[in-house]
C-alpha positions in Angstrom: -35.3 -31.6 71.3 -35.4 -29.4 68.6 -32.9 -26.5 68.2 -35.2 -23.8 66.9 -38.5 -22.9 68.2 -41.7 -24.1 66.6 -43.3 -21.2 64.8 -47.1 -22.3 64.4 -49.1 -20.0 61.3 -52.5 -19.8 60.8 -54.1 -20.8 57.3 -55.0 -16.8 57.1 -51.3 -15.9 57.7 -50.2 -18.7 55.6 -52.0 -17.6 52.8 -51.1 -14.0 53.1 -47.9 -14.6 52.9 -48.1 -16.2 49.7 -49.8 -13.6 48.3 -46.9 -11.1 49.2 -44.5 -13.5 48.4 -46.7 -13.9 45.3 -46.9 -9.9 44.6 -43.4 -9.9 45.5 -42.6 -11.9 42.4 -44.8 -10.0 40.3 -43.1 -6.9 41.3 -39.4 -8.3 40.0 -40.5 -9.8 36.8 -42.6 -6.4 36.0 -38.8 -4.8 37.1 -36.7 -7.2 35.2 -37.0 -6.2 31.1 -37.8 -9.1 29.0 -35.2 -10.4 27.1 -34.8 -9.5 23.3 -35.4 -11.5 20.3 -32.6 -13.5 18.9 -31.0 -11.6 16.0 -32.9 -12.0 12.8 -32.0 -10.6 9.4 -35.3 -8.9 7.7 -34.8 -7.8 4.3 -37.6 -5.7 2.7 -37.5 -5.0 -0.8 -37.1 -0.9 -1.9 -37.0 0.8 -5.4 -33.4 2.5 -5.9 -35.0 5.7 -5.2 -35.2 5.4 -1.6 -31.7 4.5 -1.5 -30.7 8.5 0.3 -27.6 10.1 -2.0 -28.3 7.1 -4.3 -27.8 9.4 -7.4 -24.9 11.5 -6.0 -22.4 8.8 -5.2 -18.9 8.1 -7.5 -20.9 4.2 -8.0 -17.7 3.7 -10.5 -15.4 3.8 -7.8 -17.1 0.5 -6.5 -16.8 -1.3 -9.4 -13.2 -2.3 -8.9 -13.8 -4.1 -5.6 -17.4 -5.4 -7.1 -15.3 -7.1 -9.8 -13.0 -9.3 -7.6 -16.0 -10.5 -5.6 -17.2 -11.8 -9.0 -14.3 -13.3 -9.7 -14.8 -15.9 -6.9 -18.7 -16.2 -7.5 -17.8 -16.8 -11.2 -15.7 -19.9 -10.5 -18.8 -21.8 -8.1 -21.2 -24.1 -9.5 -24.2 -22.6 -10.4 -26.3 -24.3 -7.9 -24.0 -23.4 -4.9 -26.1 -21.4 -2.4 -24.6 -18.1 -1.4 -24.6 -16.9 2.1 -26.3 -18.6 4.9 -29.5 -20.3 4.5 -29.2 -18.8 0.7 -30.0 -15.5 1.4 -28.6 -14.8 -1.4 -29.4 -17.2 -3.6 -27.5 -19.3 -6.0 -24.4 -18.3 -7.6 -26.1 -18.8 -11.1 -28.2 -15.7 -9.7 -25.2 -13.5 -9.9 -22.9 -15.1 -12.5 -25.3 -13.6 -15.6 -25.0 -10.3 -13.8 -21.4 -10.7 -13.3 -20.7 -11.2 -16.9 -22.2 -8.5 -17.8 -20.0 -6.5 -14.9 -16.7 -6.6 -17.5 -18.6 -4.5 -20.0 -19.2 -1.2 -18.3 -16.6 1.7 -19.3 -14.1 2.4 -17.0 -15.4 5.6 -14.2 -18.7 6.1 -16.0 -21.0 6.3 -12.6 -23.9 6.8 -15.0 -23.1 3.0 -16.3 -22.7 1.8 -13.3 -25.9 3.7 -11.8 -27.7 1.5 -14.8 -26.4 -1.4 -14.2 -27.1 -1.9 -10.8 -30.8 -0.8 -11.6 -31.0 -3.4 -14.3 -29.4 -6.4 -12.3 -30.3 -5.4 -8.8 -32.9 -5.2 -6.2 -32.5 -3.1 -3.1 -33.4 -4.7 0.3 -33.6 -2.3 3.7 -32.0 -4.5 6.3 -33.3 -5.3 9.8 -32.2 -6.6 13.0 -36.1 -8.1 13.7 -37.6 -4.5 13.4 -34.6 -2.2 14.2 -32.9 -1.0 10.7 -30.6 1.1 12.6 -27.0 -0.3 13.7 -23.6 0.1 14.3 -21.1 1.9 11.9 -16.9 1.4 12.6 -13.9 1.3 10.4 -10.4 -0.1 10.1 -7.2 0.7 7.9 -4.1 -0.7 7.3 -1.3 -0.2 10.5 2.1 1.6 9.5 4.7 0.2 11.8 8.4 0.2 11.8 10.2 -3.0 11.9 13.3 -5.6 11.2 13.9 -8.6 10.2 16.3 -9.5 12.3 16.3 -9.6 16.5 17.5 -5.8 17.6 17.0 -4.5 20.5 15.6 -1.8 18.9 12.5 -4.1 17.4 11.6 -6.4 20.3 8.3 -7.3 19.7 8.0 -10.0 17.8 5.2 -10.9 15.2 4.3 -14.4 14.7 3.3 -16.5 11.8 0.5 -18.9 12.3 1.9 -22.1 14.8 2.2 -25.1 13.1 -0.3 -27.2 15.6 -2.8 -24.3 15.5 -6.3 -26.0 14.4 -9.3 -23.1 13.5 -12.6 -25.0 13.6 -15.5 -23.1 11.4 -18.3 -24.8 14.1 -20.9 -24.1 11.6 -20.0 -27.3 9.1 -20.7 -29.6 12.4 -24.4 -28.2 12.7 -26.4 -25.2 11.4 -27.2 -23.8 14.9 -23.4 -23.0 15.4 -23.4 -21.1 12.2 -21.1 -18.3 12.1 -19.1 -19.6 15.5 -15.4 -20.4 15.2 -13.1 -21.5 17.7 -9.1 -22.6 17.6 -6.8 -24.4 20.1 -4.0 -27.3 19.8 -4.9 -30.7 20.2 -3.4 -32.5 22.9 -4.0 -36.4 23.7 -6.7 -36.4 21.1 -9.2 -33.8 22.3 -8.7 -29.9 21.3 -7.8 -27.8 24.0 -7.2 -24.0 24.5 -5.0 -22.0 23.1 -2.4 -19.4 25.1 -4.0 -16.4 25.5 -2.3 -13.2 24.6 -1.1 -12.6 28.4 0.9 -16.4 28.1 2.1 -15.2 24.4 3.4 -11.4 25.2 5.0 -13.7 28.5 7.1 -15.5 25.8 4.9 -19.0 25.5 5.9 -18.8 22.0 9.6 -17.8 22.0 12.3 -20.1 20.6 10.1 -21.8 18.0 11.1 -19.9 14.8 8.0 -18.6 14.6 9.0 -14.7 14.1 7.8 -13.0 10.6 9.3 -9.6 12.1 10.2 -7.7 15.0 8.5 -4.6 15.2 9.7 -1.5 17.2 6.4 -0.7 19.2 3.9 -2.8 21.5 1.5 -0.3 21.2 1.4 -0.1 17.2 1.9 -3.8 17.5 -1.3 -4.2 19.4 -3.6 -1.9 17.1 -1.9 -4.1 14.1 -3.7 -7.1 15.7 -7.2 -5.4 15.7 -7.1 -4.3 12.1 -5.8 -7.4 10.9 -3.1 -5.8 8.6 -0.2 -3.2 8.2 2.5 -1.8 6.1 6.4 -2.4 7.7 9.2 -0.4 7.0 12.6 -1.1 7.7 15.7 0.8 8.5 17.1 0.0 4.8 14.2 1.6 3.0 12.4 -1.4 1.8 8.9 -2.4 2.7 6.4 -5.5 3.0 2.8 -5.9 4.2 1.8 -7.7 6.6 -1.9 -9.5 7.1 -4.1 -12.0 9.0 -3.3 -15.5 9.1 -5.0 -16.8 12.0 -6.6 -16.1 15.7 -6.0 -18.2 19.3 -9.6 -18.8 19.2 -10.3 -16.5 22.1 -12.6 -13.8 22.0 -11.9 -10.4 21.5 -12.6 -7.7 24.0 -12.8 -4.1 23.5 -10.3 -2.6 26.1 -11.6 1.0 25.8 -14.9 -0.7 27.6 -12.5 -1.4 30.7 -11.4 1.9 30.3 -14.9 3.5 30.3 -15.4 0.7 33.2 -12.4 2.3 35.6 -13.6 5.8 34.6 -10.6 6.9 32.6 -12.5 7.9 29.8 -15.8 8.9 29.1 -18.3 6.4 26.7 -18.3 9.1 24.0 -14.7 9.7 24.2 -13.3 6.6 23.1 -11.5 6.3 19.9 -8.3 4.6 18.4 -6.7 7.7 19.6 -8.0 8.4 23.0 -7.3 4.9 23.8 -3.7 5.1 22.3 -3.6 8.5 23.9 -4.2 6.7 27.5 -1.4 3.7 26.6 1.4 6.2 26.1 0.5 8.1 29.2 0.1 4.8 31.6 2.9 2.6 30.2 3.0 0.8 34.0 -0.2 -0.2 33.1 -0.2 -0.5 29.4 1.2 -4.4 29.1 -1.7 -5.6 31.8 -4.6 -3.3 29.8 -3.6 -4.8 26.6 -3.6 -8.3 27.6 -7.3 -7.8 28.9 -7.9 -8.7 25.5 -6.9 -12.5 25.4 -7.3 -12.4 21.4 -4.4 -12.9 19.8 -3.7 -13.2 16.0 -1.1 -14.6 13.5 0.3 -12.8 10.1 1.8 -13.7 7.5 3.7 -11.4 4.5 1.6 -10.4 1.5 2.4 -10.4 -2.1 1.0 -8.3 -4.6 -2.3 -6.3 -3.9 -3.8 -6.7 -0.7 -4.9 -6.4 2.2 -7.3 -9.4 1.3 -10.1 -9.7 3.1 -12.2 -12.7 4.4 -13.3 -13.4 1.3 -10.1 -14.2 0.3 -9.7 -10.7 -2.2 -8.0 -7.3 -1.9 -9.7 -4.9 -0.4 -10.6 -1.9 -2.1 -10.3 1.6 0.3 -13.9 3.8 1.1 -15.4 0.2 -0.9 -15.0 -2.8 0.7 -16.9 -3.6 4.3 -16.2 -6.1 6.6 -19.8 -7.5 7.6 -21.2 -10.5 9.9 -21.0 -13.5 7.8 -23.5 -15.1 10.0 -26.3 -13.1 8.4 -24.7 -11.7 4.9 -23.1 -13.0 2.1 -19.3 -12.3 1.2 -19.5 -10.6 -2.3 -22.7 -8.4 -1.9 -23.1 -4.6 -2.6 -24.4 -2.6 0.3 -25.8 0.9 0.1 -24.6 2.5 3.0 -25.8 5.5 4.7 -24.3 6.7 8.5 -22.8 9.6 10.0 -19.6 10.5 8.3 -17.0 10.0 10.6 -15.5 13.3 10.3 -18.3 15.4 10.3 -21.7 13.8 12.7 -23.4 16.6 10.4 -23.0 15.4 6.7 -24.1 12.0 5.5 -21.7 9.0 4.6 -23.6 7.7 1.2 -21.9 5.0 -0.5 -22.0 1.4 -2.3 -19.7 -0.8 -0.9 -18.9 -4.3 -1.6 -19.3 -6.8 1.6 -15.6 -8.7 1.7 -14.3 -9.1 5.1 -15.5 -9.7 8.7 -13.9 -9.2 12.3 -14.4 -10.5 16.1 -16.0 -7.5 16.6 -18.7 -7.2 13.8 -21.5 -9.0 15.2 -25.3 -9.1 14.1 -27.5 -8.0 11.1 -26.6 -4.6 10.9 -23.3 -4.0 11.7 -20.6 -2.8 9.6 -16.3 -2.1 9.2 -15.3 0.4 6.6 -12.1 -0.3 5.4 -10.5 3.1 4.9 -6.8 2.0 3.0 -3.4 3.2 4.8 -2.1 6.4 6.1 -3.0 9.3 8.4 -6.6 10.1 6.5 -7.4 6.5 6.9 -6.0 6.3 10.4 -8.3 9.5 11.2 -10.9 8.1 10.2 -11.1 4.4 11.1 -9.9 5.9 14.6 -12.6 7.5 15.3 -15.4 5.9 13.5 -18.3 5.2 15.5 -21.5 6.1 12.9 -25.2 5.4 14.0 -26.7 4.3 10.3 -28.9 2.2 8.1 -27.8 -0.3 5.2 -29.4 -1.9 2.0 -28.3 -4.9 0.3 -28.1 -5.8 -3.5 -29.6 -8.7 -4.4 -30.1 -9.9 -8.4 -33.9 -9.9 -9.7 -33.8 -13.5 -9.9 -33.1 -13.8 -6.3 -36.0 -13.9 -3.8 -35.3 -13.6 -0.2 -37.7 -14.9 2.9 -38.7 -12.2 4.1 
């Protein structure tokens, strides 16, 4: 016997039905938006003069930062390929124009202006067909600290653990380019990392790992998104502070939680606004702050710094931190966004491509590095420009376009 009744369709209804089951279909995949094209860097050459503010810009001021980029370039082979898939060449490509770097007078933007037009090609950057991107900045954290425990300065910032292994997954296989991950191996396979909730819980404690204690979880936790900081301590003295390592998780923004519970409005987020919200919630401060599992590892600086990704000091209103997926470390980049200060005016610079971030992802996407204190604070706080950028290329240098 069966257990549900026999339902007996004619070949009419039968094929009715799959024509409405048919249109049905049709209906959702008209509805559902197709998916976008994987990210693709376009470059398409320009003459300088479409560069906008190209001639009103202090280029001098750049010149500094451009200089310790060619310091690294200048100790490559010549056939070494710079950037992925060579986009930017070879570093013979930039080590004539390099030379001839050391030879312009000191603050002469007119010199400067020249020499980039002799050396250099401008190229507007794409994401497939959409120039337009994503504009941010960063600065260098002033905390107060210790050196010592004190229950004054209890939270603790760590050096990079011993049995930390970062993986760059792009020297296994092209594909992964760009992708890094980091854990601890156990029993001969790589596994996980603690997150930051299992670190803040103490998963770390007891192994002599502290560099300093710092005096504020909050500052503490903005120090870990801009990678480096200035500590002072109760005697007067003073030491920076900058990226080591990462757990190897990924970062997440916890203003888009915020904007997700409705505590703050999409175009109301900022440094501040969020640091506004921690002070005024600290029941739920701790649990916000470890939404965002990344964690990351100091170490004390000596002499100039911060340094960068590329491994040089950064150089403030010059240096940006760009996806190194798509862009070379060491490039200029013409910038122009909404100045952070004023959505009215233009922010026209060169800028010299030195450092990346978890959050910097795709071909035009960009981090000002704005220096230390509370101009730079200001402005990498609230820093959220709509803009275009250009990269420098030497002649000799021919990019697929």
């Amino acid at each position: 016997m069966l257990s549900h009744p026999v339902v007996r369709l004619s070949a009419a209804a039968v094929l009715a039905a799959a024509f409405l089951v048919g249109c049905e279909r049709k209906e959702e995949e008209a509805k559902t938006p197709p998916s976008p094209p994987p990210e693709k860097l376009v470059l398409t050459p320009v003459a300088f003069t479409a560069l906008p503010g190209w001639s009103a810009d202090r280029v001098a001021e750049a010149v500094p930062a451009f200089q310790r980029s060619c310091a690294k370039v200048k100790a490559l082979a010549p056939d070494r390929s710079i950037g992925p898939d060579g986009v930017g060449g070879k570093a013979a490509d930039w080590q004539a124009p390099c030379a001839e770097l050391s030879k312009l007078p000191p603050g002469d933007d007119a010199a400067a202006r020249a020499y980039f037009e002799t050396w250099f090609t401008p190229y507007a950057a794409a994401n497939n067909a959409e120039r337009r991107g994503l504009f941010t900045g960063y600065y260098e954290v002033e905390l107060k600290g210790s050196r010592n425990p004190d229950p004054a300065f209890p939270v603790p910032l760590y050096k990079r653990p011993a049995d930390l292994v970062m993986v760059d997954l792009g020297e296994f296989a092209d594909r992964w380019r760009g992708e890094r991950i980091a854990g601890r191996v156990t029993a001969g396979r790589l596994k996980p990392f603690e997150d930051r909730a299992a670190i803040e819980a103490g998963a770390l404690g007891g192994k002599g790992l502290e560099l300093v204690w710092l005096q504020d979880p909050i500052a503490t936790f903005f120090l870990h998104i801009q990678g480096s900081g200035r500590v002072s301590f109760p005697d007067g003295t003073e030491t920076r502070v900058g990226y080591a390592a990462q757990n190897g998780h990924k970062y997440v923004a916890i203003g888009r939680e915020l904007i997700e519970r409705g505590a703050l409005k999409r175009e109301e987020v900022s440094l501040q606004t969020i640091r506004a919200w921690l002070r005024a919630n600290p029941g739920e401060a701790a649990a916000l702050m470890n939404k965002n599992p990344s964690y990351v590892f100091f170490q004390e600086l000596k002499g100039e710094g911060p340094n960068g990704a590329q491994n040089v000091a950064l150089t403030p209103g010059r240096s940006l931190a760009i996806d190194s997926k798509f862009l070379p470390y060491g490039v200029p980049v013409w910038l122009d966004a909404e100045d952070p200060l004023d959505a009215q005016t233009r922010l026209r610079r060169l800028l010299i491509a030195q450092d990346t971030g978890g959050a910097i992802r795709g071909p035009v996407r960009g981090d000002v590095f704005w220096g230390h204190g509370p101009e730079a604070e200001e402005k990498a706080g609230v820093m959220k420009s709509a803009g275009e950028y250009y990269i420098l290329l030497p002649k000799t240098v021919a990019p697929a376009s």
